[in-house]
C-alpha positions in Angstrom: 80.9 65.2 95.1 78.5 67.5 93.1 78.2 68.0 89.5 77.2 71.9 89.2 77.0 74.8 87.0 78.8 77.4 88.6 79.7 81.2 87.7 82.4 82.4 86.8 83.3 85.7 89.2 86.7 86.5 88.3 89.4 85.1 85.5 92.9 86.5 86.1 96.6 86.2 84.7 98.8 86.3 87.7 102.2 85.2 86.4 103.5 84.1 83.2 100.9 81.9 81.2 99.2 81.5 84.6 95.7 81.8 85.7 93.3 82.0 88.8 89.9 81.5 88.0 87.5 82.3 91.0 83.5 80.8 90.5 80.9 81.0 92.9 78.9 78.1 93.2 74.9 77.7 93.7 74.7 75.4 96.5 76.9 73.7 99.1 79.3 70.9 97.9 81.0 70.3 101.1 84.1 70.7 102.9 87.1 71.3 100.7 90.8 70.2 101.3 94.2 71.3 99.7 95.0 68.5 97.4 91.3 67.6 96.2 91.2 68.8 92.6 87.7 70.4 90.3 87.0 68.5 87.3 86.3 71.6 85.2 84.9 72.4 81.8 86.4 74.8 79.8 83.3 76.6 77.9 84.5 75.1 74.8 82.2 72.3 72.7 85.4 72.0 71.0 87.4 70.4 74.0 84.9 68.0 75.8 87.4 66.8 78.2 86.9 68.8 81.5 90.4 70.0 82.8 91.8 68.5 86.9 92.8 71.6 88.9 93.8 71.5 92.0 91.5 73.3 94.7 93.9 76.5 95.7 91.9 79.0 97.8 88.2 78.6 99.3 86.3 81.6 100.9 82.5 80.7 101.1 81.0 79.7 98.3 83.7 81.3 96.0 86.4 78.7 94.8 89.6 79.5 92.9 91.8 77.2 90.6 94.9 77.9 89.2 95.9 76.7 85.5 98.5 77.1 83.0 97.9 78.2 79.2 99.4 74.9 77.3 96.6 74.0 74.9 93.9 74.9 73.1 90.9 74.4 76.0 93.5 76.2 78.8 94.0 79.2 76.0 90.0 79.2 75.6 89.6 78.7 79.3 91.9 81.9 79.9 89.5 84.3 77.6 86.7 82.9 80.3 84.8 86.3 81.6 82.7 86.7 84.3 79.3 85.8 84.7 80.1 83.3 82.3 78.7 79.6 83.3 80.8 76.4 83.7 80.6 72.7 84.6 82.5 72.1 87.5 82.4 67.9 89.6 83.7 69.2 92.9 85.3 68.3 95.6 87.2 65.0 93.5 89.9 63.2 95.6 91.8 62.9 98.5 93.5 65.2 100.3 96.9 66.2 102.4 95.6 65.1 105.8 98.5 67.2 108.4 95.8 66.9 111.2 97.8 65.0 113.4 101.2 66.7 112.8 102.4 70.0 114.0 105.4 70.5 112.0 105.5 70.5 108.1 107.5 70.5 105.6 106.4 72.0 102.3 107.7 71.2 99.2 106.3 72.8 95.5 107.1 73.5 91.9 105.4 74.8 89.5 101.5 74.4 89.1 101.6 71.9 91.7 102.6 74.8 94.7 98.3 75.8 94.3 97.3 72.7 96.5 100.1 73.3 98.8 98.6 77.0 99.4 95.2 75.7 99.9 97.0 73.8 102.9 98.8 76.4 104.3 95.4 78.7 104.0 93.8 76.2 106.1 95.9 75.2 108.6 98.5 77.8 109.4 97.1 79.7 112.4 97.8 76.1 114.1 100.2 74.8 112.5 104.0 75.5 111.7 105.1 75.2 107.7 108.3 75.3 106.3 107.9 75.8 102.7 110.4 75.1 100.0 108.5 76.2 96.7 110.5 76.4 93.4 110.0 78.7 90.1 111.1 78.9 86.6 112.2 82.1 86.6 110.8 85.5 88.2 108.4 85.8 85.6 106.5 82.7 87.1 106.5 83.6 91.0 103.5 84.4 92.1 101.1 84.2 95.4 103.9 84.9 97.3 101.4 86.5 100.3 99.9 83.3 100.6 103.2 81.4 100.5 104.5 84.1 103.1 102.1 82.2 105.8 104.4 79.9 106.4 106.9 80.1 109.4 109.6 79.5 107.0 109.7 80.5 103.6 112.3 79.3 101.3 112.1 80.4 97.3 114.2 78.8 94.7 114.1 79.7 90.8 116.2 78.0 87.8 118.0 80.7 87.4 118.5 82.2 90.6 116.2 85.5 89.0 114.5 85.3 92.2 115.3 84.0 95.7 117.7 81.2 95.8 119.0 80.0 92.4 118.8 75.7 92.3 116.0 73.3 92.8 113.7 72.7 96.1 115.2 69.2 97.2 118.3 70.2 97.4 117.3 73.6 99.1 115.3 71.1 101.9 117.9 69.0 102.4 120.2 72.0 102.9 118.0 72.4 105.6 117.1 69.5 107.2 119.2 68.8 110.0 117.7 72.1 111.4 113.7 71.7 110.4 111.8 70.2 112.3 109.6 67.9 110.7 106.4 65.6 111.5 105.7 65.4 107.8 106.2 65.8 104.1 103.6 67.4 101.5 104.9 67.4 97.9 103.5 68.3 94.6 105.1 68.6 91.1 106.8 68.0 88.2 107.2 64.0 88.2 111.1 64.1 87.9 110.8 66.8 90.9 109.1 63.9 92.9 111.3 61.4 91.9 114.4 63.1 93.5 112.4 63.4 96.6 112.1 60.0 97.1 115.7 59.0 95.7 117.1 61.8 98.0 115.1 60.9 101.0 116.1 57.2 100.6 119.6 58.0 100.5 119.6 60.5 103.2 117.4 58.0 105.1 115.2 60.7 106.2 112.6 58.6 108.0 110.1 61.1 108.1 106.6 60.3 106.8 106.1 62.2 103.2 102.9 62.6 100.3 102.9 63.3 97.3 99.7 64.7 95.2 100.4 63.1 91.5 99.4 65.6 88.7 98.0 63.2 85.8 96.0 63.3 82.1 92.1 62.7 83.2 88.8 62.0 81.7 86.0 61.5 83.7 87.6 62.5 87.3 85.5 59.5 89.0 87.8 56.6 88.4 85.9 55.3 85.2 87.9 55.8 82.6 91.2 54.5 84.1 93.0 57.5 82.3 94.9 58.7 85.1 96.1 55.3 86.1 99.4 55.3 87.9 101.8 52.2 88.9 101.9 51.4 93.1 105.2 50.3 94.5 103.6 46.7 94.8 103.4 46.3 91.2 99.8 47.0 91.0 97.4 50.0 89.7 95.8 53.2 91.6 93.8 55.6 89.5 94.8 59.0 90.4 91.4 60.9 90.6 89.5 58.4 93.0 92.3 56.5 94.9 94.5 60.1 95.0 95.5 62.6 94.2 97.8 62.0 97.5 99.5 59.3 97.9 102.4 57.8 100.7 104.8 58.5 98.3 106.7 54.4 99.0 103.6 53.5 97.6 103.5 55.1 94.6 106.4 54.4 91.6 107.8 57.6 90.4 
């Protein structure tokens, strides 16, 4: 993990309220995984807190993030221009580990389908994916080419302006019988998680599954105990250094 100030190269909206940012770093900070996360400032004295976003797409030394407009250091953050310099602590967490499965099951909404796609980028010229990934509406579909790696694609929105109209779980479950599956990768909204796990219990679909937790941070090192989250045992795991991914029956949700 490196603390570095890194350049911005390119500051895009690609979908509603969404953003890739792409910076090119100085030096080498070591291999990088789909679920590790950049703690990253925002150029504003005026929000201190540096922002968690979720490693999407590596090539060299250029990095891209993904982030939605919500507040006032995202709005700042999305008026970023290039050559501009950032603080960025990289790479911070765990990370999906499919190494020793060949069939997986994909399942993303929202912001949280950008470590998913960092995944998929890295592993699917070996590996088969069959990804469930769920949308607003049209408006917020986006890196659909990088999506469109997988071996099965499956797109849901809530209001069926695009693809499939539902929710992901159910669209996996649908599904199921006929995937074949070595393992689970899940990131999202928290009530999306939580029907995972309900609906996987009471399916009793045995098949291993992790979940990357998306949570409020400070420091991104496991100092602060911000991002603190409850474990199924009835003790703590901070989010940032003991995550993001987790077994999700170890994690409460």
């Amino acid at each position: 993990m490196k603390d570095l100030s890194v350049t911005v190269k390119s500051n895009k909206k690609i979908a509603e309220n969404i953003y890739m940012i792409t910076f090119t770093l100085p030096e080498g900070a070591g291999a990088m995984h789909g679920g590790q996360f950049v703690n990253l400032s925002t150029g504003n004295g005026a929000n201190l807190l540096r922002r968690p976003l979720g490693v999407c797409m590596v090539e060299g030394d250029d990095v891209s993030v993904c982030y939605q407009v919500k507040g006032g250091g995202t709005k700042y953050l999305s008026t970023v221009e290039p050559g501009r310099k950032l603080q960025a602590l990289l790479p911070c967490g765990n990370w999906f580990d499919v190494d020793d499965y060949e069939h997986i099951v994909v399942i993303g909404g929202g912001v949280g389908i950008f470590p998913l796609i960092a995944t998929i980028r890295e592993h699917y010229r070996t590996k088969s994916f069959y990804s469930y990934i769920g949308f607003r509406n049209i408006d917020a579909v986006c890196l659909y080419n990088e999506l469109a790696k997988s071996k099965k694609l499956t797109i849901t929105t809530d209001d069926g302006s695009y693809g499939e109209r539902g929710n992901v779980v159910s669209a996996y479950l649908k599904d199921a019988a006929n995937v074949p599956a070595d393992v689970i990768i899940a990131c999202g909204p928290p009530v999306m998680l939580k029907v995972l796990k309900q609906k996987l219990e009471e399916e009793k679909i045995k098949v291993p599954c992790f979940v990357s937790l998306e949570e409020r941070m400070g420091c991104g090192m496991g100092a602060c105990l911000v991002c603190v989250c409850k474990t199924s045992d009835g003790g703590n795991a901070r989010v940032c250094r003991d995550g993001p991914v987790f077994n999700i029956n170890e994690v409460q949700l």
